[in-house]
C-alpha positions in Angstrom: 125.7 136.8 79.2 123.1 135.0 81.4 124.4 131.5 83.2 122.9 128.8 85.7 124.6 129.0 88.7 124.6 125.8 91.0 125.1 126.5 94.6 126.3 123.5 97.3 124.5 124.2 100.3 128.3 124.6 102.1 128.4 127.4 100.0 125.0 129.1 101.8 125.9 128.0 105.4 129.5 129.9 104.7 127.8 132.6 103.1 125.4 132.9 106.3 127.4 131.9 109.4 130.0 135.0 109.6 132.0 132.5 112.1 133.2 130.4 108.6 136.8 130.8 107.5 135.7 131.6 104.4 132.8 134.0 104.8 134.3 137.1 103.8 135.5 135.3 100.5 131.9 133.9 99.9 130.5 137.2 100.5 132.6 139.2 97.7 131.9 136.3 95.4 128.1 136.3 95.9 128.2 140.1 94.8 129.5 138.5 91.5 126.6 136.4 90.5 123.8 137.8 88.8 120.3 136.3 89.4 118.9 134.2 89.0 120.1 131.5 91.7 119.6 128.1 91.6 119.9 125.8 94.8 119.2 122.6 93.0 119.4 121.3 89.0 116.4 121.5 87.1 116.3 118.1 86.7 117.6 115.2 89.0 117.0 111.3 88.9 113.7 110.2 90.9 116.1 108.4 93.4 117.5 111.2 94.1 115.2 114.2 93.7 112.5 112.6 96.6 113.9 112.8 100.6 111.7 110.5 102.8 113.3 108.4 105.2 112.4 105.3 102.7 114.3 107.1 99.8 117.5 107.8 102.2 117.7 104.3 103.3 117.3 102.9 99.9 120.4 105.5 98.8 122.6 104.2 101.4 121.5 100.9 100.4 122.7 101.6 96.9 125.9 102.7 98.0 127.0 100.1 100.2 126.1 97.3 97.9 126.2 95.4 94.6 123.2 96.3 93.2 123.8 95.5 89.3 120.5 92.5 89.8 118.2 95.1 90.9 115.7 97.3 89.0 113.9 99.7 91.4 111.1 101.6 90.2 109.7 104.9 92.0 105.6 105.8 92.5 106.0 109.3 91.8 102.5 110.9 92.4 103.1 113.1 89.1 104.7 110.6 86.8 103.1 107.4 87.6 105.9 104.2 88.3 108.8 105.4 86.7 112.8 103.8 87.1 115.0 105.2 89.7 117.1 107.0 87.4 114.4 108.8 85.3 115.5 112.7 85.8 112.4 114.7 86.5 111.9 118.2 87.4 111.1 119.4 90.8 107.3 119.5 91.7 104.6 119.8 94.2 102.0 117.0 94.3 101.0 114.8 97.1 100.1 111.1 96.6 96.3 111.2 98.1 93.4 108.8 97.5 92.3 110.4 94.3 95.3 110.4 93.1 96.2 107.1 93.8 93.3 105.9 92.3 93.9 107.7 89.1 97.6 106.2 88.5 96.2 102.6 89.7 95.5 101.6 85.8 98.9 103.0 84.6 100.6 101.2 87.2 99.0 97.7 86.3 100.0 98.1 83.2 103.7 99.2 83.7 103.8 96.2 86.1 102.5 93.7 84.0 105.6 94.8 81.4 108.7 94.3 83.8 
């Protein structure tokens, strides 16, 4: 029977620094898992999924305050402005000029509906 397996990364840096407590225990249970390996979910929320320094602050923003009055909205260079929260798959696309210029009608119009 084929499963997802999600690996923590605490579980990689035990499984690669022999110096961990655990290591020997990590090791014997990696030979258990069948591939394939998955280091992230498919899917996460856009807030989430993107790691600039602007998207940390804004998470540790979001965890330190009330935040119940505010609707944040991501410019994903794949999906266009989308909410915060919208899971979306991992993916490789830069925002350039083109790009940009593409998504500019879409945005005007999602903006002109909040």
């Amino acid at each position: 029977m084929k499963r997802n397996i999600l690996l923590d990364t605490g579980v990689l840096v035990t499984f690669i620094n022999k110096r961990e407590k655990l290591h020997l225990w990590t090791n014997e249970q990696w030979k258990k898992i069948e591939p394939p390996l998955y280091s992230q979910p498919e899917f996460l929320p856009a807030i989430e999924r993107y790691n600039g320094v602007a998207f940390r602050v804004v998470r540790k923003f979001l965890q330190e305050q009330t935040t119940d009055y505010l609707d944040i909205f991501i410019l994903s260079a794949k999906f266009g402005l989308i909410p915060a929260y919208q899971l979306i798959p991992n993916y490789d696309q830069k925002m350039d000029r083109v790009r940009s210029q593409e998504l500019k009608p879409l945005v005007n119009v999602k903006f002109n509906e909040l």
